[in-house]
PATI-617005 format. One line per field, with one value per residue (C-alpha): residue number from 1; y, x, z; chain; residue in one letter. Coordinates in steps of 0.001 Angstrom, whole numbers, m for minus. Example, Ala and Ser with C-alpha at 12.3 -4.5 7.8 and 13.67 -1.06 7.14 Angstrom:
REM residues 2
fido	c(1 2)
v	c(m4500 m1060)
u	c(12300 13670)
w	c(7800 7140)
vovo	c(A A)
lummi	c(a s)
This chain:
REM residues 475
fido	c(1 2 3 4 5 6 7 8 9 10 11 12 13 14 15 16 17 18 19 20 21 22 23 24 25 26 27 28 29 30 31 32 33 34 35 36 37 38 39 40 41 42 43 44 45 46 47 48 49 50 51 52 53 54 55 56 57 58 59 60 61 62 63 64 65 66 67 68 69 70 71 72 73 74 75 76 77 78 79 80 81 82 83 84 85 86 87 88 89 90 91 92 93 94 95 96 97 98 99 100 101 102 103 104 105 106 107 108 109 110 111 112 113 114 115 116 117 118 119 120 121 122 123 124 125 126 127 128 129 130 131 132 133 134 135 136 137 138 139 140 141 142 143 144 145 146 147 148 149 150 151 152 153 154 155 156 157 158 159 160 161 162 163 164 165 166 167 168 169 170 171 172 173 174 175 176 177 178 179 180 181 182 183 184 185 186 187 188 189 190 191 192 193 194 195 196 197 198 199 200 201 202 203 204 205 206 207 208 209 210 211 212 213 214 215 216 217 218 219 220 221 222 223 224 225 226 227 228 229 230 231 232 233 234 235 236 237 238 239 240 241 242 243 244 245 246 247 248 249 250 251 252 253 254 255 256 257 258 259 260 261 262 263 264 265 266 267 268 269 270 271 272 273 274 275 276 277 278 279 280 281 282 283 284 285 286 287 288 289 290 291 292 293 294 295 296 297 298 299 300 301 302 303 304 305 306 307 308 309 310 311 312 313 314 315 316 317 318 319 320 321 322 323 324 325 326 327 328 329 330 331 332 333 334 335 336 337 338 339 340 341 342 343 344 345 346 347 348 349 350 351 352 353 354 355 356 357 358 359 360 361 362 363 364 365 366 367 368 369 370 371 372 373 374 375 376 377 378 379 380 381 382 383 384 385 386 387 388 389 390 391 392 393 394 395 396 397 398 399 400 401 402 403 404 405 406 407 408 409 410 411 412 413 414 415 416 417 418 419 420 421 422 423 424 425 426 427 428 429 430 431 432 433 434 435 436 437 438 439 440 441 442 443 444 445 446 447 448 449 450 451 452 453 454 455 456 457 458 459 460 461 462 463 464 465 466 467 468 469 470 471 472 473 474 475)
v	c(0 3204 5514 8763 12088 14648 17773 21091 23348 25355 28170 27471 30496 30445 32742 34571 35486 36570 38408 40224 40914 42510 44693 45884 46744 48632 50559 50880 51163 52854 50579 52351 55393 53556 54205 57271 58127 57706 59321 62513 62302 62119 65370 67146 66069 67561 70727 70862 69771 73304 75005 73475 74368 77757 78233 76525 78575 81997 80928 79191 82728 84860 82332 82315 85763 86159 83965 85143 88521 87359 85310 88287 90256 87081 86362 87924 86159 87633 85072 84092 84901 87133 89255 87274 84001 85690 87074 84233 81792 84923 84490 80684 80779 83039 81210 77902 79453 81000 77744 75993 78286 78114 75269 74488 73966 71844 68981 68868 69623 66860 67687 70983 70192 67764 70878 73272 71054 71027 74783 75144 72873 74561 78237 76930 75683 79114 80939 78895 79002 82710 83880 81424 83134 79135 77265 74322 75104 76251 72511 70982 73407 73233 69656 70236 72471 69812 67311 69308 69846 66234 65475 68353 66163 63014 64825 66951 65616 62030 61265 57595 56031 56471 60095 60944 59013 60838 64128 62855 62067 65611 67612 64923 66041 69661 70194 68094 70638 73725 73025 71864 75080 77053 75242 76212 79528 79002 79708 76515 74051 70541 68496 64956 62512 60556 63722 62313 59144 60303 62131 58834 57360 60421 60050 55906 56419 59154 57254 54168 56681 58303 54378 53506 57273 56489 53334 55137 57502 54607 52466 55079 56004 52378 52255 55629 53900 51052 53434 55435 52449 50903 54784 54514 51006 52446 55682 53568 51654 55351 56706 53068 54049 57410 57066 54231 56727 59204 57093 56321 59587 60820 58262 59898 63372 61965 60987 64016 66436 63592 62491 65862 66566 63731 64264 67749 66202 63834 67141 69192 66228 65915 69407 69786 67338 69164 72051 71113 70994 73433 76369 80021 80278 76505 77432 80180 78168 75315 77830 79059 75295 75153 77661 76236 73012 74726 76727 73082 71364 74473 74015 70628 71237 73035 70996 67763 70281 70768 67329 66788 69299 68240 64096 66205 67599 64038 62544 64414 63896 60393 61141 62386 64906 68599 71119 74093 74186 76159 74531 75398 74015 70471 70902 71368 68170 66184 67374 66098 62428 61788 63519 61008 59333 63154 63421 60129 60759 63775 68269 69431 72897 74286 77874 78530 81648 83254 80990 81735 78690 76254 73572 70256 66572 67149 63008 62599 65955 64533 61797 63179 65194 62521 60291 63082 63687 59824 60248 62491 61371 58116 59475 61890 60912 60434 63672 64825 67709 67812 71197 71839 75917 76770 80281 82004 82723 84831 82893 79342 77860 76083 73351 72628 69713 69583 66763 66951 63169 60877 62270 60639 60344 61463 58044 57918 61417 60125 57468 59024 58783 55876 52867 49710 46130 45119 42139 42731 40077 37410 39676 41850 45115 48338 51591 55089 54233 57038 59586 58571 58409 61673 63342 62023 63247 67153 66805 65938 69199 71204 71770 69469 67775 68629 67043 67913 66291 65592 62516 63240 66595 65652 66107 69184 67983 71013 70480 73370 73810 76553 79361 77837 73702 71774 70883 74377 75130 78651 77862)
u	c(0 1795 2772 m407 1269 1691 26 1404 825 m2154 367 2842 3962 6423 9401 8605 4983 6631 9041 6825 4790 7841 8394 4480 4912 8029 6425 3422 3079 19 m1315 943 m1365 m4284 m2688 m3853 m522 1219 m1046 m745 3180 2989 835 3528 6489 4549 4199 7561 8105 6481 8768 11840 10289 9556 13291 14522 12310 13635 17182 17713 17169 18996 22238 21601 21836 24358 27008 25849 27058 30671 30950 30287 33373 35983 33493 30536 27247 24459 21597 21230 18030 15016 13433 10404 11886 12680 9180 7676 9555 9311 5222 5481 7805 5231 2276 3705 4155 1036 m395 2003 168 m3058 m5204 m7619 m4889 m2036 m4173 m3342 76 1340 m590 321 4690 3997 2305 4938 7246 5283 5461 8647 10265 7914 9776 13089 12107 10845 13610 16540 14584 14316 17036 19729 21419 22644 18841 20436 22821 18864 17614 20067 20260 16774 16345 19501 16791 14253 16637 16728 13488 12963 15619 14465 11188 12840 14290 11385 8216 7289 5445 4629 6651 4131 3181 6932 6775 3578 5369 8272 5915 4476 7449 8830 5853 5416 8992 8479 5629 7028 10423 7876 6088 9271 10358 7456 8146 11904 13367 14602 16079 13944 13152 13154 11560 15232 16263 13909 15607 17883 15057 13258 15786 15869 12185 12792 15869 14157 10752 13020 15226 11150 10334 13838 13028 9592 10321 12996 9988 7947 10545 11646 8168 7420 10893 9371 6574 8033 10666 7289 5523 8542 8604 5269 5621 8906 6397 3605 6021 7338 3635 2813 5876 4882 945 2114 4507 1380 m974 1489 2036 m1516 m2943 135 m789 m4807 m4113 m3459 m6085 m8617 m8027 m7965 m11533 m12508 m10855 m12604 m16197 m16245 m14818 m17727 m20268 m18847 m18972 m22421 m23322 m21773 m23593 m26628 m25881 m23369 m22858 m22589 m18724 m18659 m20471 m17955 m15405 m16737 m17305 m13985 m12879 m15894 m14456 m11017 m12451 m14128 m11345 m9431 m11911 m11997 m8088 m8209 m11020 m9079 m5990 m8256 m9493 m5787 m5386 m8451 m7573 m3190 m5256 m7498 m4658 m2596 m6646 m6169 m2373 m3502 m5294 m2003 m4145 m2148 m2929 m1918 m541 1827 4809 5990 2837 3759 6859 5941 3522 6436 8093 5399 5614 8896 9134 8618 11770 13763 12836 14897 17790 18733 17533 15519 16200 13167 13735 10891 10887 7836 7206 4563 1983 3033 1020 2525 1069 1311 1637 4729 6678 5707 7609 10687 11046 9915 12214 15663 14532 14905 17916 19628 18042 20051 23088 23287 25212 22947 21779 23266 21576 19361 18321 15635 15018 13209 13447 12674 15430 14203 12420 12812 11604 14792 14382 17524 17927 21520 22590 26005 26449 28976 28971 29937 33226 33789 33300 30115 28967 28749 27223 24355 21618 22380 19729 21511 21463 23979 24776 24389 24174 23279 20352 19952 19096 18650 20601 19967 16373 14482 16853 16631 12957 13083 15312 12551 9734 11335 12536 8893 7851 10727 13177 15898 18128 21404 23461 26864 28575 31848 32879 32621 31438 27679 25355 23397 20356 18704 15355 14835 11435 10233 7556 5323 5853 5746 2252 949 m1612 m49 3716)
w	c(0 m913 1993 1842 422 2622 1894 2353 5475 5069 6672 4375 2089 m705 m1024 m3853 m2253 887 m1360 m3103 m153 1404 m1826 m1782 1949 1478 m1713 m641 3198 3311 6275 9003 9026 9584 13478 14640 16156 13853 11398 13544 13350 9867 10198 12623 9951 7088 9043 9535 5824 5097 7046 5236 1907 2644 4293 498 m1135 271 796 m3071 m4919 m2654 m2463 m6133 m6546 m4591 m6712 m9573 m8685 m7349 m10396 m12383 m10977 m12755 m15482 m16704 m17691 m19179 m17862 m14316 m12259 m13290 m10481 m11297 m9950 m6627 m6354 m7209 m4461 m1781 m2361 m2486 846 2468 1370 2804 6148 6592 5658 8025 10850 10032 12048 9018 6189 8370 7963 4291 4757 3211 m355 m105 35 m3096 m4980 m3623 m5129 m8733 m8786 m7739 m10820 m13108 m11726 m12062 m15774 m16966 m15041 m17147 m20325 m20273 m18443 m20001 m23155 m24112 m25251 m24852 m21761 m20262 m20906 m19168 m16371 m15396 m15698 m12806 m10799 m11690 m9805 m6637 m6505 m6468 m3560 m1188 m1758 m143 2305 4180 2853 5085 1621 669 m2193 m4283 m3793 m5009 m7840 m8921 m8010 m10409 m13375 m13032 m12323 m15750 m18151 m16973 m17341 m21399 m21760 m20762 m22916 m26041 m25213 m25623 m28450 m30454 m29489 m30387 m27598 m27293 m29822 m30549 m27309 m27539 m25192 m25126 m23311 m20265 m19608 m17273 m15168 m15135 m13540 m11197 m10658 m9795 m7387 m5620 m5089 m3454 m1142 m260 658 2678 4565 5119 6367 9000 10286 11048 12753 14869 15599 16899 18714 20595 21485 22838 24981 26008 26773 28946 30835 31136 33154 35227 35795 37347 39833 40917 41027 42842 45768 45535 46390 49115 50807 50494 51869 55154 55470 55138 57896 59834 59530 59771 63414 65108 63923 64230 67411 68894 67035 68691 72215 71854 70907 74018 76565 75261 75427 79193 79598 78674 80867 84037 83152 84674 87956 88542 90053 88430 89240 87979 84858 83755 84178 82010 79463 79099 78798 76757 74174 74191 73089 70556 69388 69350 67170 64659 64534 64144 61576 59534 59885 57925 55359 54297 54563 51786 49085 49583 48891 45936 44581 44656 43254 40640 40143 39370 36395 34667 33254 31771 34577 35158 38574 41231 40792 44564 46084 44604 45785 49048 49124 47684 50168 53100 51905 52569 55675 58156 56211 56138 60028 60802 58873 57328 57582 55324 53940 51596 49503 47831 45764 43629 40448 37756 37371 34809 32266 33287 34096 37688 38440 36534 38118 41269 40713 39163 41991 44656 43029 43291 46714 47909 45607 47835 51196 50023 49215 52278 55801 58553 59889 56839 55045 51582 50226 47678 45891 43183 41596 38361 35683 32701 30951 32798 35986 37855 40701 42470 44422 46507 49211 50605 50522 48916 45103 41817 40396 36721 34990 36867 36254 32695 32741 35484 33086 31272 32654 33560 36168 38295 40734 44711 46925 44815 43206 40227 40402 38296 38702 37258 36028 37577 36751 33193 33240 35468 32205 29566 31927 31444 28133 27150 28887 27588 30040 30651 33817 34733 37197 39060 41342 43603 44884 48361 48795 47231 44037 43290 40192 38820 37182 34294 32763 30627 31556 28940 28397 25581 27045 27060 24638 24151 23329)
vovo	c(A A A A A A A A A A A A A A A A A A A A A A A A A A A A A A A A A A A A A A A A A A A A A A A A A A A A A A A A A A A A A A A A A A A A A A A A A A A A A A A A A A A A A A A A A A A A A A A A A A A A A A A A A A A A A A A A A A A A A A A A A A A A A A A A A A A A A A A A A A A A A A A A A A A A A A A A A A A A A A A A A A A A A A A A A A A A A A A A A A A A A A A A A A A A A A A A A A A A A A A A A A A A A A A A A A A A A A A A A A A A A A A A A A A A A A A A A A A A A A A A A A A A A A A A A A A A A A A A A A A A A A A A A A A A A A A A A A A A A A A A A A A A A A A A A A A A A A A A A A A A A A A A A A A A A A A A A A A A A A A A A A A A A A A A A A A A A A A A A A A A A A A A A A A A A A A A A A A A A A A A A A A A A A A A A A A A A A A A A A A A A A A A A A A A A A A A A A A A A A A A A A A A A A A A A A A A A A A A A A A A A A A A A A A A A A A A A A A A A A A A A A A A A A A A A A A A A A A A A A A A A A A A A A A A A A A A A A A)
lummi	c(x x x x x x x x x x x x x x x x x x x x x x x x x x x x x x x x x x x x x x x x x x x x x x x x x x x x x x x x x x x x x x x x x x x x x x x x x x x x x x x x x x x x x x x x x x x x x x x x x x x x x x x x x x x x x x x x x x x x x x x x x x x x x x x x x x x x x x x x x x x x x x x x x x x x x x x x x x x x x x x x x x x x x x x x x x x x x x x x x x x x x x x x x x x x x x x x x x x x x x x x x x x x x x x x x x x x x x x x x x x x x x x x x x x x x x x x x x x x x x x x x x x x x x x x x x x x x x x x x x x x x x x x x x x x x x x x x x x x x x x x x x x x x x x x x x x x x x x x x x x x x x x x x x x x x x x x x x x x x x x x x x x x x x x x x x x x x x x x x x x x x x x x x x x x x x x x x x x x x x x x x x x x x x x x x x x x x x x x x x x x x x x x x x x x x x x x x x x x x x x x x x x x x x x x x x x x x x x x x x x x x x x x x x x x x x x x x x x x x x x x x x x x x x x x x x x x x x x x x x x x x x x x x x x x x x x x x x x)
């Protein structure tokens, strides 16, 4: 009986479909913007794109111009650039930027480079047609412009593949039209369509370096949001020590004022009680105690209504919402949750000075500056001493956070923000994790971490942020 024939995998896939499937996801990789993240990068890089173009646009005529007229001194030329040119790349430059900064266009941002691009080959045509004393020196030189036009493309538009090779094809036909157009008008000598091989090529090359760059954008992009996503894990464990040291500290400071309310409640329940069988003199004087209870349980009162709004304000820390907020006030609750841990080892010293209020996501500067405070507590000699300031400095808000403990030496220094593991005691563990999350934290909101130390005289970590964040609507 013969032996039954296997039959192939049903997952099985041959090469050449997964080869070609690789090729028609590297040309055509429209299926990455069906993320809405991503999508909205694309949208911020073609905003930016603008902003190249425009810069091109105004700084190609006047560089232009300006060899043209050094050249002149050795050897004069009677073409070079027409006044119209520069107009007409001044109005496209300032077209480009308004439309850069206006809400309703940036969504088309993208279209709007490719065109840019169009009607900048079709200027640098006319320009060499009609400015170029040579006809056929002017074919060749603004199929040169043509060329550039087409590589400032790659560069600063985040277009798909095929989106530059459509740009090629036009820029390729209006540039055959315009130099047929001139020919007829015999400016020009006879154009053939074998002229156009070479910008073919041009147009092929260019669409494969738009596919390897777009490519790039996207890998990076998903290599951002895999560092975001690990930061935002390493963020949740700090937030997670951070609430726990809250919460200890909170049922702490919740003892005092509570059990005085309530010491106060049972004295004027006794009091009352007394009062009904006492004498005149006795009366007075259980009214004056009467009072002070009273004045005791409005103190105490008051003491748990700053306890609820500092556990409203840390509520709404948790939400990691963008709020505008006093920067100095958060220091100064940071600054309550590690104190029963500040009391037992080291002297605090706090220098607050006047700070404007800043747009920030209050959770996560809590815990950069949570985390440099244990930081320093650590590093600090027992009844050492840990300072923290803040102050204003033109245009930038500056945290400094000193301890006079044991320092960092200079290889260490450099490698301070640079996450790694090490061996102690038979376990692994991680160093310099929170101050590189603490460093991405600010640099997301603008400012940056700097960090100097001494081995042996202590660390001072300043914390700059700018007056208006990268999270404020108005920057």
């Amino acid at each position: 009986m013969p032996a039954p024939v296997s039959k192939p995998s049903a997952s099985f896939t041959p090469p050449t479909h997964r080869f070609w499937s690789r090729i028609q996801r590297f040309l055509f990789p429209h299926a990455a913007e069906r993320d809405e993240r991503f999508r909205a990068e694309i949208e911020r890089l073609s905003v930016r794109s603008l902003y190249i173009i425009a810069g091109v646009c105004l700084g190609m005529p006047v560089l232009g111009f300006t060899f043209h007229q050094m050249a002149n001194l050795f050897e004069p030329y009677a073409g070079g650039q027409q006044p119209w040119m520069i107009f007409a790349f001044l109005a496209l430059a300032a077209v480009l930027v308004v439309a850069a900064r206006t809400a309703c266009v940036r969504c088309y941002a993208r279209p709007l480079a490719l065109v840019s691009g169009l009607i900048s080959a079709g200027i640098l045509t006319w320009n060499q047609i009609l400015a170029n004393p040579d006809p056929e020196e002017a074919l060749i030189a603004s199929m040169i412009g043509v060329v550039i036009v087409m590589l400032v493309g790659v560069v600063s538009i985040p277009a798909l593949p095929v989106q530059i090779f459509g740009l090629g094809a036009a820029i390729g036909w209006l540039h055959f039209g315009s130099a047929k157009l001139a020919e007829y008008w015999e400016m020009i000598p006879a154009v053939s369509l074998h002229h156009y091989a070479g910008l073919d090529l041009v147009t092929i090359l260019c669409t494969a370096l738009c596919a390897v760059n777009y490519q790039r954008i996207h890998e990076a992009f998903l290599s951002h949001q895999r560092q975001m996503a690990g930061q935002s894990r390493l963020l949740l464990s700090e937030s997670a020590a951070l609430m726990g040291r809250f919460a200890a500290t909170l049922s702490h400071e919740l003892n005092t004022p509570a059990g005085a309310l309530q010491s106060a409640l049972d004295s004027m329940d006794a009091l009352t009680a007394k009062k009904a069988g006492a004498s005149e003199h006795e009366r007075e004087r259980l009214e004056q105690m009467a009072a002070e209870l009273r004045r005791t349980a409005r103190e105490s009162s008051r003491g748990l209504t700053d306890i609820v709004r500092k556990m409203q304000r840390f509520t709404n820390l948790d939400r990691a919402e963008v709020m505008e907020v006093d920067l100095n006030d958060l220091l100064r609750d940071v600054a309550s949750m590690v104190e029963p841990e500040i009391q037992a080892k080291v002297e605090l010293e706090m220098d607050y000075r006047p700070l404007p209020p800043l747009m920030v996501r209050p959770q996560q500067i809590s815990a950069v500056f949570s985390n440099l405070l244990h930081n320093a507590i650590e590093m600090s000699p027992q009844q050492g001493r840990v300072s923290i300031s803040s102050r204003q400095v033109d245009s930038q808000v500056e945290v400094t956070v000193r301890d006079h403990g044991r320092g960092f030496s200079r290889e260490q220094l450099a490698d301070v923000f640079d996450p790694g593991f090490y061996v102690e005691g038979g376990r692994v563990r991680s160093s310099n994790w929170g101050l590189f999350s603490s460093r991405q934290i600010v640099r997301e909101h603008g400012g940056e971490v700097q960090v100097d130390s001494v081995l042996g005289r202590g660390t001072e970590v300043k914390v700059v942020l700018p007056r208006r964040t990268n999270l404020d609507p108005a920057a």
